[in-house]
C-alpha positions in Angstrom: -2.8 14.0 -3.3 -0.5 16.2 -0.7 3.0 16.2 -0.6 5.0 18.0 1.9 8.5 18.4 2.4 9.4 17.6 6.3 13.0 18.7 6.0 15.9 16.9 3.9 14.7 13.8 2.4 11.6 13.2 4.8 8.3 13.6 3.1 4.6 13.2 4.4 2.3 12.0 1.5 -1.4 11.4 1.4 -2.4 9.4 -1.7 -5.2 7.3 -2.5 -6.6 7.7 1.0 -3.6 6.5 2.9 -1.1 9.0 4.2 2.6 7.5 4.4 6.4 8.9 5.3 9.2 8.5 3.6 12.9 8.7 4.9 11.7 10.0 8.9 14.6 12.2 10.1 13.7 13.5 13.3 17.5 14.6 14.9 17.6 17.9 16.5 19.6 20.5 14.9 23.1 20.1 15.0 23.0 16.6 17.5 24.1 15.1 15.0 28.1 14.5 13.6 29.2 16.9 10.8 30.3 14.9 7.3 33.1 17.3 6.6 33.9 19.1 9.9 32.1 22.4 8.8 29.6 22.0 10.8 26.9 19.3 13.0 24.0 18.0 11.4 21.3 18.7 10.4 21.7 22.2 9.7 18.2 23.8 10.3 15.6 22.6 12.7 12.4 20.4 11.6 9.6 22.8 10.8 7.3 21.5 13.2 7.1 18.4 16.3 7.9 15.1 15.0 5.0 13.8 16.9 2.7 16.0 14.8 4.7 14.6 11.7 3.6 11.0 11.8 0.2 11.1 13.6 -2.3 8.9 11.6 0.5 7.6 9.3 -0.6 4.5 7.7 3.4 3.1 6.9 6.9 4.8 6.6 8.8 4.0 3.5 12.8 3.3 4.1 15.2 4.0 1.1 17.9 3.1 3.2 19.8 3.1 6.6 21.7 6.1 6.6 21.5 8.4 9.3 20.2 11.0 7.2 17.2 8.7 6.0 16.2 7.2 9.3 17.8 8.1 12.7 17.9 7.2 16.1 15.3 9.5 16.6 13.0 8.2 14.2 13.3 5.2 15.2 12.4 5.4 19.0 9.0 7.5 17.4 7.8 5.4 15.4 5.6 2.8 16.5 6.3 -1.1 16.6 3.4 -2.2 14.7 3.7 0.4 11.8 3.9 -1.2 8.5 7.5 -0.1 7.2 8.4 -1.1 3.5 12.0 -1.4 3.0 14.6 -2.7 0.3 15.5 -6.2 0.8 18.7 -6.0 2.2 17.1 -3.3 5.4 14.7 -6.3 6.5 16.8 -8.1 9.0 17.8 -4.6 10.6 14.5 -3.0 10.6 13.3 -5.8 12.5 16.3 -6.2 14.3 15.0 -2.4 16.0 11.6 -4.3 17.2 9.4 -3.1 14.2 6.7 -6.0 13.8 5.9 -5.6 10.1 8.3 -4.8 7.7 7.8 -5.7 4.4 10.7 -5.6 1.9 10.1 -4.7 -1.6 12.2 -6.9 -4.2 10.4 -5.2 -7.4 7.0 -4.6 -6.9 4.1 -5.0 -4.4 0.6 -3.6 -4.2 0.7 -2.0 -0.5 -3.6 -1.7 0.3 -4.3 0.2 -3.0 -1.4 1.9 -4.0 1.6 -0.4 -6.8 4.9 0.9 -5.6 7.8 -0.2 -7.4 11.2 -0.4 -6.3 13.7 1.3 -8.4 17.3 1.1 -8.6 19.9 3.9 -7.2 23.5 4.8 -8.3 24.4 6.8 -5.1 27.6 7.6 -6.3 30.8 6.2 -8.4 33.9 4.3 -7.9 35.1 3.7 -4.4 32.4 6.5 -3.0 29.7 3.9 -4.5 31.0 0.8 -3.0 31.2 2.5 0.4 27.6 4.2 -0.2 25.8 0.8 -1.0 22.5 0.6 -2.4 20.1 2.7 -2.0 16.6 2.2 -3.3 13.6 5.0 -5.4 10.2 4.5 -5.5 7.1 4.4 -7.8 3.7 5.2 -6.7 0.5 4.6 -8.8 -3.2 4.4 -8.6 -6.1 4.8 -10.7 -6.8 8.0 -9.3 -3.7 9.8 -8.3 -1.0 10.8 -10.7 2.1 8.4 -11.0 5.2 9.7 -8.6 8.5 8.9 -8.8 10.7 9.7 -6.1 14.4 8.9 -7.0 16.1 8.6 -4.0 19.8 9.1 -3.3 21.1 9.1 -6.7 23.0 10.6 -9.3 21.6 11.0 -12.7 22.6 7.9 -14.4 20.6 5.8 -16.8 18.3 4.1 -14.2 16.7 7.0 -14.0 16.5 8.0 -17.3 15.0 4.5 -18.1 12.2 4.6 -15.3 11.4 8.1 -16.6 10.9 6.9 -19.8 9.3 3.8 -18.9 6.6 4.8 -16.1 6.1 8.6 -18.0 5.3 9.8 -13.9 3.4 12.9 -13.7 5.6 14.3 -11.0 9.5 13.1 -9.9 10.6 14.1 -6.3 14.7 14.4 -6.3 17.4 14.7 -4.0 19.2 18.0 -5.5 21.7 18.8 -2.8 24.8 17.9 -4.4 26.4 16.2 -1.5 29.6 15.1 -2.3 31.5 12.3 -0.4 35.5 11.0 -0.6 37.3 13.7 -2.8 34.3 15.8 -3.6 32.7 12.5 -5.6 28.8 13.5 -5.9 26.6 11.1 -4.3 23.1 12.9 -5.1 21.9 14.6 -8.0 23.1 19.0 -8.2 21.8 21.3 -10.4 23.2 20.2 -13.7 21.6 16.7 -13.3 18.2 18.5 -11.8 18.4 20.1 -14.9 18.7 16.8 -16.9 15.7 15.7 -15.1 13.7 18.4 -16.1 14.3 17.9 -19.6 14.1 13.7 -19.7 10.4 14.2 -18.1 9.0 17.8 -19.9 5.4 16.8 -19.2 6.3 16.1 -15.5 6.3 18.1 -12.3 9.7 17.8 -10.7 10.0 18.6 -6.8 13.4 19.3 -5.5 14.2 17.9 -2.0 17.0 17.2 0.5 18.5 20.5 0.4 20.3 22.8 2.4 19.7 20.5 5.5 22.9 18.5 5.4 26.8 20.0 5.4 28.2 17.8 2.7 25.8 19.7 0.8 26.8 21.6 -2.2 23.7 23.3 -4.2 21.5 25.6 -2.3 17.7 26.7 -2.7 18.8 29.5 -4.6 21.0 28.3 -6.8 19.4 25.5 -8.1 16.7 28.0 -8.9 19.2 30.3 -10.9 20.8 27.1 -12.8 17.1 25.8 -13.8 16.1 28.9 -14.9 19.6 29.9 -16.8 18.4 26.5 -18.5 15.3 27.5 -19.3 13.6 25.8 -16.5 10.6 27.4 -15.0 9.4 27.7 -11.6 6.1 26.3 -13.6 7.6 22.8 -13.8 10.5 22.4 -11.3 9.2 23.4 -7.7 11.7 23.9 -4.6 9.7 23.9 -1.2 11.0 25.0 1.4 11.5 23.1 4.6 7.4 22.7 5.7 5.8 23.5 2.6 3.0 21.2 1.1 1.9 20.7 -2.2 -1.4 19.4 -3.7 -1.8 17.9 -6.8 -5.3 16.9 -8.3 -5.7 15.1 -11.9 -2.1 14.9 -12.5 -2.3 19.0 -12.0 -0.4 21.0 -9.4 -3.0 23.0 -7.2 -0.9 25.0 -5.1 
């Protein structure tokens, strides 16, 4: 299997013989409004054409409708007839854009021949959460490819700890930006919880995403990298691409 980070939370996968995207955020840099008024979004340019990004995608994966997760961009790209797998509550809006085949995940479905599960998200607390609304992770399997778990917009909370425990995935893709929202109220996992990650799944590859892309943003590249290892977190188990980089994974075993 190949993962590669596109740029914040969008990721091209190929698994079990189908390539997919998850999260398509296509904006030009800085076209977009700023969260905090330091600056527009997003912060860096994508690494390559968005056209190149989804050619010979099988289906696009939606967390949820945030800009940051699926834009206007995307959106117009994308073509009508792609299957696109959403949380329930994204259906009527997805379609609502023209897209012929959405196909909302309530727990579980069996999408060709990969199970993906539907997990839970806190994307935030209190108010912050309430004005956030739900947000959805994923869970990849197949007989031959290692089990994935990509978290989504969360914080650490106990949904993730449980599906950790529970599914035991081989690698766990987070959002590790530290945006904050309201009076700095996290809304995605920093370094601390990265950490917490690391050391609820020792047996697991974990792949930081979603970072220094957005302005809300509080936990860069490098720091993330200094916290992890000040933790005693090696590079061996938590990886950080950079914007464009792709991974390859073979018999639950990172290649490169």
């Amino acid at each position: 299997m190949k993962i590669r980070l596109i740029r914040s939370a969008t990721i091209l996968v190929e698994y079990a013989g189908k390539k997919f995207i998850i999260d398509p955020y296509f904006a030009a840099k800085h076209t977009m409004p700023s969260y905090t008024g330091k600056s527009p979004n997003p912060l860096v340019d994508l690494p390559c054409d968005s056209s190149q990004v989804i050619k010979g995608i099988d289906m696009a994966i939606i967390s949820h409708l945030h800009s940051d997760h699926f834009d206007s961009t995307a959106q117009k790209l994308l073509p009508r007839n792609l299957s696109i797998l959403c949380q329930p509550r994204d259906e009527p809006e997805i379609k609502a854009q023209g897209f012929q085949n959405v196909v909302p995940i309530i727990e579980q479905i069996t999408w060709e021949n990969i199970e993906i599960i539907r997990t839970e998200c806190q994307h935030g607390s209190g108010e912050v959460l309430k004005e956030m609304g739900t947000a959805s992770g994923f869970v990849f399997k197949n007989e031959n490819e290692p089990t994935v778990y990509w978290t989504g917009d969360t914080v650490w909370c106990k949904v993730v700890d449980n599906t950790i425990f529970q599914v035991k995935p081989s690698i766990v893709i987070t959002h590790s930006c530290g945006a904050v929202w309201g009076d700095n109220i996290p809304i995605v996992m920093n370094a601390e919880q990265t950490v917490k990650v690391c050391l609820a799944a020792p047996a697991s590859t974990i792949i930081a995403t979603h970072m220094e892309s957005l302005d809300h943003a509080t936990i860069s590249r490098g720091c993330l990298r200094k916290y992890a290892e000040a933790n005693g977190i090696g590079a061996e188990q938590l990886l950080i691409p950079s914007d464009g980089e792709t991974y390859h994974f073979g018999n639950d075993r990172f290649l490169r």
